[in-house]
C-alpha positions as CSV (number, residue, x, y, z in Angstrom):
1,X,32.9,-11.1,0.3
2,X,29.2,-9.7,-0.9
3,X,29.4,-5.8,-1.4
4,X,26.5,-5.4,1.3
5,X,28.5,-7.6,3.6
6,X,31.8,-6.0,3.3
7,X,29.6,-2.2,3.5
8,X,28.2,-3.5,7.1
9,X,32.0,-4.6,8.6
10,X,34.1,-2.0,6.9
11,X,31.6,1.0,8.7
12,X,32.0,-1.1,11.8
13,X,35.6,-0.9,11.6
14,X,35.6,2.9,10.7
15,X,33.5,3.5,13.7
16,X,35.9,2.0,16.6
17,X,38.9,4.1,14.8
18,X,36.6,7.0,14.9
19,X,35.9,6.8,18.2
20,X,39.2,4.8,19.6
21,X,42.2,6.0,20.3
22,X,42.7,5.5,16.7
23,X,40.2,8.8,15.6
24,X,43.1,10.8,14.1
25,X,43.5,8.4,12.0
26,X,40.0,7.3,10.8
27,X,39.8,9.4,7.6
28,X,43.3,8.4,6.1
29,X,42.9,4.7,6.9
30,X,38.8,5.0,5.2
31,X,40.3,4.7,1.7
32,X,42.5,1.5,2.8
33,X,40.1,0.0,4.1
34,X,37.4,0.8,1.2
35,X,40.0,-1.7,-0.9
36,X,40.8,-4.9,1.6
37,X,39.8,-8.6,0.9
38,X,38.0,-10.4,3.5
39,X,41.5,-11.7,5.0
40,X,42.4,-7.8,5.0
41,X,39.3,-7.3,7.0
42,X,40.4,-9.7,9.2
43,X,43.9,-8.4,9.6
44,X,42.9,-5.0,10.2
45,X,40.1,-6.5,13.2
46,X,43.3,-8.2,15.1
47,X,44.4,-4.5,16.3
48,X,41.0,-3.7,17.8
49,X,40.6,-4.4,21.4
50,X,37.2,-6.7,20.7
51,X,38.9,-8.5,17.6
52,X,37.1,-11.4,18.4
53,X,33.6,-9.8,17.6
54,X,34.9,-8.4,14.2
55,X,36.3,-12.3,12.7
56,X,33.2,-13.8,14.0
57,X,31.3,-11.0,12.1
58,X,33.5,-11.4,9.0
59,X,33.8,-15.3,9.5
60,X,29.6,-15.1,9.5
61,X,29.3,-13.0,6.2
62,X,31.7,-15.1,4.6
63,X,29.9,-18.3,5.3
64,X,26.5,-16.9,5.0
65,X,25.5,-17.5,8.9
66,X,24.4,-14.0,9.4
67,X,21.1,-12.2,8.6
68,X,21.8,-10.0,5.5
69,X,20.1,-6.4,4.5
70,X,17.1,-8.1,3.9
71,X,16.7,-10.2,7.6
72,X,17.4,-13.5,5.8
73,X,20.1,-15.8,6.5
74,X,23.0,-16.0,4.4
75,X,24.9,-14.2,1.5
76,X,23.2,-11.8,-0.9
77,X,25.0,-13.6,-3.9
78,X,23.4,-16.7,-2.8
79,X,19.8,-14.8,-2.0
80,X,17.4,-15.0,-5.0
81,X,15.1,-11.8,-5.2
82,X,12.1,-11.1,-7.2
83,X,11.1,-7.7,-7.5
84,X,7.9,-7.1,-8.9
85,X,8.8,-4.3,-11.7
86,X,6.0,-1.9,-12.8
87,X,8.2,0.1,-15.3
88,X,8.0,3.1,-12.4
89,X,10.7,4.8,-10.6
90,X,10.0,2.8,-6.8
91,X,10.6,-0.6,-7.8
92,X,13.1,0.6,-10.8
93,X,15.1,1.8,-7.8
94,X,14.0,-1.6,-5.6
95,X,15.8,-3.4,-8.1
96,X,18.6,-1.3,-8.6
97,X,19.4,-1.0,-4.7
98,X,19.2,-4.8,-4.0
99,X,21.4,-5.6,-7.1
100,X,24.3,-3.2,-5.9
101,X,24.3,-5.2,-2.5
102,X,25.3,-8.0,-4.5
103,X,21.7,-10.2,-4.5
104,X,20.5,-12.5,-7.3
105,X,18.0,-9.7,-8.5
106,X,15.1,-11.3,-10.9
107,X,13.4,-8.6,-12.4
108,X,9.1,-9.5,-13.2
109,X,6.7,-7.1,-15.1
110,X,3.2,-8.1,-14.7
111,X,1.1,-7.5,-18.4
112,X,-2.5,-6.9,-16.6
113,X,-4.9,-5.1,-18.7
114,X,-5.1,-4.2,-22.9
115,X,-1.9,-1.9,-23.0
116,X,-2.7,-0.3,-26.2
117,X,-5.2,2.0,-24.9
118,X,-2.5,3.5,-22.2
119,X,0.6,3.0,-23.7
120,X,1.3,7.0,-23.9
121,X,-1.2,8.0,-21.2
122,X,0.3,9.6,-17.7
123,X,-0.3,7.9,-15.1
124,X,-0.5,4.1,-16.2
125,X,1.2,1.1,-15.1
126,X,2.0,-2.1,-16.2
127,X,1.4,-1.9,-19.7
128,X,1.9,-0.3,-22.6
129,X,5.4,1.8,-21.9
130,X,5.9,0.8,-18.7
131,X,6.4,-2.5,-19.9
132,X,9.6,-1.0,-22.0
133,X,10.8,1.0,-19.4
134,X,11.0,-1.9,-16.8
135,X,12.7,-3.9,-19.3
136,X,15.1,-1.3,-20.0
137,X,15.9,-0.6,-16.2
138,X,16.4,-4.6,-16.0
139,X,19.2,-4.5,-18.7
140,X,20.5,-1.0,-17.5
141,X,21.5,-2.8,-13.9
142,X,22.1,-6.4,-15.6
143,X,19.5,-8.7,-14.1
144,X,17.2,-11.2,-15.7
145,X,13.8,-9.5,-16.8
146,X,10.2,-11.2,-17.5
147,X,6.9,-10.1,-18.0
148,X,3.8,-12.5,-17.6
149,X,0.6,-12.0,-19.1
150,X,-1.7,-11.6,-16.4
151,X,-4.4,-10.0,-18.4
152,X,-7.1,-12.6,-17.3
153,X,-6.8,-13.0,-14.0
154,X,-6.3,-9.2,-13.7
155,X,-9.4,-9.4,-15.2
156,X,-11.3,-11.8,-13.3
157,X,-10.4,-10.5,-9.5
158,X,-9.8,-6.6,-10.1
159,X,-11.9,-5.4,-13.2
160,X,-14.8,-7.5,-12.6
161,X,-14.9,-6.9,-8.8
162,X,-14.5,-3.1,-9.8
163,X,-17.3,-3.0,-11.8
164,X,-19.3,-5.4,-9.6
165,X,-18.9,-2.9,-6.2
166,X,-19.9,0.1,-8.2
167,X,-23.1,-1.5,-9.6
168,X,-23.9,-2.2,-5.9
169,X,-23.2,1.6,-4.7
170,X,-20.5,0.8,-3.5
171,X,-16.7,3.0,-4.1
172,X,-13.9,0.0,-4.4
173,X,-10.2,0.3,-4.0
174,X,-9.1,-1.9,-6.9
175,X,-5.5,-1.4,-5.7
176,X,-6.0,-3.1,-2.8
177,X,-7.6,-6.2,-4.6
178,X,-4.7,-6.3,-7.0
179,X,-2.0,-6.5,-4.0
180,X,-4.3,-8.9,-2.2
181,X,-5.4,-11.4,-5.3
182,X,-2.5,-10.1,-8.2
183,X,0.8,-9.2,-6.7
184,X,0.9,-10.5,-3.3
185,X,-0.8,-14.0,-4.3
186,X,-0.2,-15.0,-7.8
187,X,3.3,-13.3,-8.2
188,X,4.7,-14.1,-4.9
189,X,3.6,-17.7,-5.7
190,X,5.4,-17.4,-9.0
191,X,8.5,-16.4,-7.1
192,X,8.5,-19.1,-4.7
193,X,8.3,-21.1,-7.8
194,X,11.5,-19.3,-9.2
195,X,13.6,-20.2,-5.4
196,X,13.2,-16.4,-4.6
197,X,13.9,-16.3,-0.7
198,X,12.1,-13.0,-1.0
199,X,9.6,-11.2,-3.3
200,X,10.7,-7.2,-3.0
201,X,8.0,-4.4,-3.6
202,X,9.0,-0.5,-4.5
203,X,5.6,0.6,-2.0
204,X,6.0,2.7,0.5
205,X,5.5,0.3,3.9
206,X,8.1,-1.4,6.1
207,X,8.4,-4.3,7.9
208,X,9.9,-4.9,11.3
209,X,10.9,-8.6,12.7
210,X,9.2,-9.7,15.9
211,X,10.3,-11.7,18.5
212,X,8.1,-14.4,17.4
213,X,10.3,-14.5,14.2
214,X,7.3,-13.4,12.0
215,X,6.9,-10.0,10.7
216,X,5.1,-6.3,11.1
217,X,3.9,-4.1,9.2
218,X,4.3,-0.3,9.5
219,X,4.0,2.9,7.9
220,X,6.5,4.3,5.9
221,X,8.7,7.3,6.8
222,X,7.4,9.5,4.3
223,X,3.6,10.1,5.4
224,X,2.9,12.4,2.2
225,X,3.9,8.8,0.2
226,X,2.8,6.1,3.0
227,X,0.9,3.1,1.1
228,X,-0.1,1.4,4.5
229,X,-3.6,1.7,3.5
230,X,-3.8,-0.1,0.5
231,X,-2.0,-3.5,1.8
232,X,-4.1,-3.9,5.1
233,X,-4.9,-7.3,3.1
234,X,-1.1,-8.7,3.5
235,X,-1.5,-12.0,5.4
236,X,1.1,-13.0,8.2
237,X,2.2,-15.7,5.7
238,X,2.9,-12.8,2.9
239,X,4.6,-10.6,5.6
240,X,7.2,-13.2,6.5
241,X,8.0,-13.2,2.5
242,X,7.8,-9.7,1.4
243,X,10.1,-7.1,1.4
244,X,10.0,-3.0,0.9
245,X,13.1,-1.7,0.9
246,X,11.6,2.1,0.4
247,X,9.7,2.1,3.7
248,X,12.8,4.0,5.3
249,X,13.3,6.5,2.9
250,X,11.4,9.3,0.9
251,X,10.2,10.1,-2.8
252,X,13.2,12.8,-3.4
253,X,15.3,9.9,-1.5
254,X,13.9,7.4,-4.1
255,X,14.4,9.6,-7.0
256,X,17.7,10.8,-6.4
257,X,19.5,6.8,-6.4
258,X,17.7,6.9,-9.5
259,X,19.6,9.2,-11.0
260,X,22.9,8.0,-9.3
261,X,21.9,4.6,-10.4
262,X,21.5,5.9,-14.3
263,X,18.0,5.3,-14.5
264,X,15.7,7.4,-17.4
265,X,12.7,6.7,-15.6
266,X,14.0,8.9,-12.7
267,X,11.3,12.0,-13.4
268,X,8.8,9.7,-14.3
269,X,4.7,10.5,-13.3
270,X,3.6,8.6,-10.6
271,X,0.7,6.0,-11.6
272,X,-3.0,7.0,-10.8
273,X,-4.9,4.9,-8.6
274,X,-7.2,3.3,-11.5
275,X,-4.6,2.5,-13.8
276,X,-6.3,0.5,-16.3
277,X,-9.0,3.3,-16.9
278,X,-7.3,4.2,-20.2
279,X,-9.8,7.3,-20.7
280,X,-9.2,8.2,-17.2
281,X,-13.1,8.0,-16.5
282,X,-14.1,4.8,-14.7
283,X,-17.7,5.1,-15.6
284,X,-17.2,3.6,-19.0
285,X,-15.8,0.4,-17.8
286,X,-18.7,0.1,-15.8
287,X,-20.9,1.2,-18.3
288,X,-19.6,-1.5,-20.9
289,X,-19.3,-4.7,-17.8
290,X,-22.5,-4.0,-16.0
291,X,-25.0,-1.3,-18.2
292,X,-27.6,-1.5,-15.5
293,X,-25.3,0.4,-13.0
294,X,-26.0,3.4,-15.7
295,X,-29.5,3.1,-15.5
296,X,-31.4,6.5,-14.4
297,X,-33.0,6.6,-10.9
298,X,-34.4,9.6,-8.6
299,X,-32.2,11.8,-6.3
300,X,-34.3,12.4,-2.9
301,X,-33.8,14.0,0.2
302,X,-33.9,11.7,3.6
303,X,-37.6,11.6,4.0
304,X,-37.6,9.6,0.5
305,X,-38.7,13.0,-1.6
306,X,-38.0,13.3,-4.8
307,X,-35.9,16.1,-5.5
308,X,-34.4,15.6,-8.8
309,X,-32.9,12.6,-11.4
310,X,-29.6,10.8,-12.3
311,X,-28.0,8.9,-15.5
312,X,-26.7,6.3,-13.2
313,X,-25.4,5.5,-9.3
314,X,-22.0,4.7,-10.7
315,X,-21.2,8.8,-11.1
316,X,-21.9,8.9,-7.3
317,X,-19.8,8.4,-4.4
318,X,-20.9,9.4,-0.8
319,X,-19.6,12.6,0.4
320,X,-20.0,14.6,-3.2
321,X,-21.2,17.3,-3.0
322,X,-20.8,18.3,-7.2
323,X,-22.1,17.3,-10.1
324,X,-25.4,16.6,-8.3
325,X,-27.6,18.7,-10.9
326,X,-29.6,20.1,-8.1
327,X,-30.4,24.1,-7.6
328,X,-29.9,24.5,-3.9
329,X,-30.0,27.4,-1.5
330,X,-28.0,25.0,0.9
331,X,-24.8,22.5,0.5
332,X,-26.1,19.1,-0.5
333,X,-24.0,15.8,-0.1
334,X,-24.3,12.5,-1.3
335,X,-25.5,10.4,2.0
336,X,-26.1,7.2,1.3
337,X,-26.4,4.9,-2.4
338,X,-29.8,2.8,-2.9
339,X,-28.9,0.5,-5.7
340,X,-31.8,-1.9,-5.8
341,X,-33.6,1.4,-6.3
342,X,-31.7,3.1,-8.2
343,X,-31.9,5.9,-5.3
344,X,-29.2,8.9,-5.0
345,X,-30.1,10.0,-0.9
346,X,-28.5,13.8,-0.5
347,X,-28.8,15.8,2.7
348,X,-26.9,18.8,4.7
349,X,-23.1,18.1,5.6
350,X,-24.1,17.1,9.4
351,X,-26.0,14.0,7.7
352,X,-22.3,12.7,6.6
353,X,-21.0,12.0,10.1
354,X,-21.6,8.6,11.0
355,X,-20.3,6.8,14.4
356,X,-20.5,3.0,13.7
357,X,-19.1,0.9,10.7
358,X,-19.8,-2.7,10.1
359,X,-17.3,-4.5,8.7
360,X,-16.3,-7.8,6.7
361,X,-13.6,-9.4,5.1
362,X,-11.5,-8.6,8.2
363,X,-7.9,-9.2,7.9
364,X,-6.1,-9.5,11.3
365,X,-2.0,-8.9,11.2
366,X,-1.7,-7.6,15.0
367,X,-0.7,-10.1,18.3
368,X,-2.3,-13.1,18.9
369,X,-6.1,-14.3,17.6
370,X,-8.6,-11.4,16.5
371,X,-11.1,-12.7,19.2
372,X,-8.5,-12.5,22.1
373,X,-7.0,-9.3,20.9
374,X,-10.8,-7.6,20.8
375,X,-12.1,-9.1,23.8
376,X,-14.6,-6.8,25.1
377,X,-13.2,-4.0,23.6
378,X,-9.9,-2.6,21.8
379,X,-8.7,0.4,21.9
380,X,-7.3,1.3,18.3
381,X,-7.0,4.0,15.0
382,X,-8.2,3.8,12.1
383,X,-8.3,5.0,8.4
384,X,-11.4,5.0,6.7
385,X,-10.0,6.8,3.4
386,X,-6.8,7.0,2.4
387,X,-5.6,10.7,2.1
388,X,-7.0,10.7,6.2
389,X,-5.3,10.7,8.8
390,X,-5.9,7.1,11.8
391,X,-8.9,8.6,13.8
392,X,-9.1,6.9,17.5
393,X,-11.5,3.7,17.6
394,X,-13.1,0.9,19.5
395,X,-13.2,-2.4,17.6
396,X,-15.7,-4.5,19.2
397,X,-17.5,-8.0,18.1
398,X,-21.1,-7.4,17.3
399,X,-23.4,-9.4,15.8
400,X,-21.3,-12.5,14.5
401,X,-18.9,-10.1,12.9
402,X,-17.2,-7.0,14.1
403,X,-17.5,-3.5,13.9
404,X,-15.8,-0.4,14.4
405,X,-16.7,2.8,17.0
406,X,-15.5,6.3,16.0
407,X,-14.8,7.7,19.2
408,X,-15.4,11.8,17.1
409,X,-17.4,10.4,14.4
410,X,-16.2,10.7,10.2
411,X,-17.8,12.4,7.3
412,X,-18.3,10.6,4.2
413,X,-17.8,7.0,5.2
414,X,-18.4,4.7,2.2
415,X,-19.3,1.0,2.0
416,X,-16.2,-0.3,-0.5
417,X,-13.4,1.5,1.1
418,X,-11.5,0.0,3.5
419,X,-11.1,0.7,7.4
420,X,-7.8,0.4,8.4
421,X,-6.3,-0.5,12.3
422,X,-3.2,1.3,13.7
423,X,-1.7,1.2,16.9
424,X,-0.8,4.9,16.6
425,X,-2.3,7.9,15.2
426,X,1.0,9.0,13.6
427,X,4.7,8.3,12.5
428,X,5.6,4.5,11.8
429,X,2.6,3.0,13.0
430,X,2.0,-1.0,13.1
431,X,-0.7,-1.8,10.9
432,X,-2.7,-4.3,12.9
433,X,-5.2,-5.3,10.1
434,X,-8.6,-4.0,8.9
435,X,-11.6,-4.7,6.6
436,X,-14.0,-3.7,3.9
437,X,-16.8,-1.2,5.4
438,X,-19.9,-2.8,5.0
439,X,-22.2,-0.4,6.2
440,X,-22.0,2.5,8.7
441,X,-24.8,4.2,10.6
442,X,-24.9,7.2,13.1
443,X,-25.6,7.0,17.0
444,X,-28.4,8.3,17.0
445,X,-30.2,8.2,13.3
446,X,-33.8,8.7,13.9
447,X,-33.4,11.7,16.0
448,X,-30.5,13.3,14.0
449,X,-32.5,12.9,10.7
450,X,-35.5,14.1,12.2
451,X,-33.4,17.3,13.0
452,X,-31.9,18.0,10.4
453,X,-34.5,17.3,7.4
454,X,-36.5,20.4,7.9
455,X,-33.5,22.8,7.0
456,X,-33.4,20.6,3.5
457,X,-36.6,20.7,2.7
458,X,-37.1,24.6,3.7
459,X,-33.4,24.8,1.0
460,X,-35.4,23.5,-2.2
461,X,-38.2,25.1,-1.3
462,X,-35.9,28.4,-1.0
């Protein structure tokens, strides 16, 4: 019988002599029944009152008719997993968990940028040392290990899109372009390829079945460590596939079966958010793929005045407020990002708060068809960065597309990120979906603007 198998009915069994007449008893006969064979299992069953229910249970793990651990039908011996290894502690300890419940554990380490640059830097992943440390985790636990060059299409759908969005004045979230076009496209189609019934993850989500028989996606347990954010891409299809087994537990958790599991990397950094910007300064990626984004171009105000200069859009990002090279008697923030004109637009903090955001690239993961779900109106939260908290929402179809209402309004809303739906403002949310924010205005622009430029003007003057 599988070790996770034999776990499940030998606590089941524990729990009628705990709370049977047999309670007295429950701690001596814990050490019996921590060595019985499945027929012991089955012996031991024939004194409880239900027997029935305990050989049908045992009968079902033995024959693989039951859901195991990981909601799939059958044994884990006979339940091919890939876990997609980084060389970090999460999916170090994703492999190492599913391997001790007895699954056929396939270990993959995706190569996806020049690892010679960050192969001692804090904070990388998938290259470089990470590469070694996944391959020593994989022969630590005894699985099969790989690693596939995936340098070019890393590339092709992360770099290039990276570089691309800053150009534009826009701030990306490469990670959530390399779970949508790298991990959870090209690597779970390598898995399916391998006759993996699952492909696991070390992130920090969970997934819940429906009644439908498809799969949900919610927050993790640990908030301080939820990744919900940056896999608001994951298709239905994907979901039904995919597996976190960390979405229940949290980052001392996660660290501490490291150590019990003997694993070096248990201490090990977490990895940045840019991981293949081996310098850690993203501007000279950009610099080298797409030299006009470094151009210079004027900083003005929100009447168009020029108020000062810049070596480039690409070191601007709305909502700074440093690094702006302007002597001010007031606070001024980055507003908005001009890049056919090269134009940096600053203003006071009030100018920041914006009420609308147009969307695209929507991703839908809640109940039914986006259009029936919306209808005239729907009532959600959402995330527009991803160290903030859901914010309470109307999504709403506007213009061919869809858009998103702040019911308080949000500072510093920036075309790139992503804006993603909840059902709840807190704990283990669903994540219903989101998009890419195209744009985002305020209520009432004209006469906000109108307001508020004098005091700006009077500050440079000052």
């Amino acid at each position: 019988m599988p070790a996770g198998n034999t776990a499940y009915i030998r606590e089941r069994l524990l729990s009628r002599f705990r709370d049977g007449p047999f309670a007295l008893a429950g701690t001596a006969l814990e050490p019996l029944l921590g060595s019985l064979s499945a027929n012991g299992f089955l012996l031991v069953a024939k004194w409880l009152p239900d027997r029935a229910g305990f050989e049908a249970a045992a009968i079902a793990s033995m024959t693989g008719t039951m859901l195991n651990s990981l909601d799939i039908k059958g044994r884990p011996q006979d339940t091919r997993v890939v876990v997609a290894m980084s060389g970090g502690v999460d999916s170090s300890v994703t492999a190492a968990l599913l391997k001790s419940e007895g699954y056929d554990v396939v270990g993959i380490t995706l190569q996806l940028y020049d690892h010679g640059a960050a192969t001692h830097r804090k904070g990388a992943c998938c290259a470089g040392q990470d590469i070694h440390d996944a391959r020593n985790v994989a022969e630590r636990i005894g699985i099969p290990h790989y690693v596939l060059d995936y340098e070019n299409r890393f590339r092709e759908s992360v770099i290039d899109n990276f570089a691309d969005s800053y150009a534009s004045g826009e701030t990306p979230v490469p990670c959530i372009e390399c779970n949508r076009s790298i991990k959870f496209r090209d690597l779970l189609s390598t898995a399916r390829e391998l006759g993996a019934a699952a492909l696991a993850t070390g992130h920090y989500v969970a997934s819940r079945p429906l009644a439908d028989g498809s799969r949900a996606l919610v927050c993790a347990a640990d908030a301080d460590r939820d990744q919900s954010y940056f896999l608001f891409a994951t298709t239905r299809e994907q979901l039904d596939y995919l597996r976190f087994p960390l979405g229940d537990m949290t980052k001392p958790q996660t660290r501490e079966l490291a150590r019990r599991f003997g694993l070096d990397i248990a201490d090990k950094h977490d990895s940045q958010d840019i991981c293949f910007v081996a310098t850690g300064r993203y501007t000279d990626i950009i610099g080298r793929l797409r030299p006009n984004a470094i151009e210079p171009g004027d900083i003005v105000d929100l009447d168009g005045r020029v108020i000062g200069g810049h070596q480039g859009i690409v070191h601007f990002t709305v909502g700074q407020r440093r690094g702006l090279g302007i002597a001010s008697t007031a606070p001024l923030y980055v507003v908005r990002l001009d890049a056919a004109s090269r134009r940096v637009v600053v203003g006071p903090r009030e100018a920041l708060r914006m009420d609308r955001i147009t969307l695209r690239d929507i991703n839908w993961i809640g109940d039914g068809a986006l259009d029936s779900a919306v209808g005239e109106g729907l009532e959600i939260f959402v995330r527009v960065r991803s160290t903030r908290a859901p914010q309470p929402a109307w999504l709403r179809a506007a213009g061919g597309g869809y858009e998103v209402e702040l019911v308080a309004g949000e500072e510093g809303v920036s075309p790139g990120q992503a804006c993603v739906f909840y059902d709840a403002p807190s704990g283990q949310a669903r994540v219903l979906g989101g998009g890419f924010i195209q744009s985002a205005t305020a209520k009432s622009a004209v006469a906000k603007g109108a307001v508020r430029r004098q005091p700006v003007i009077e500050a440079m003057r000052g």
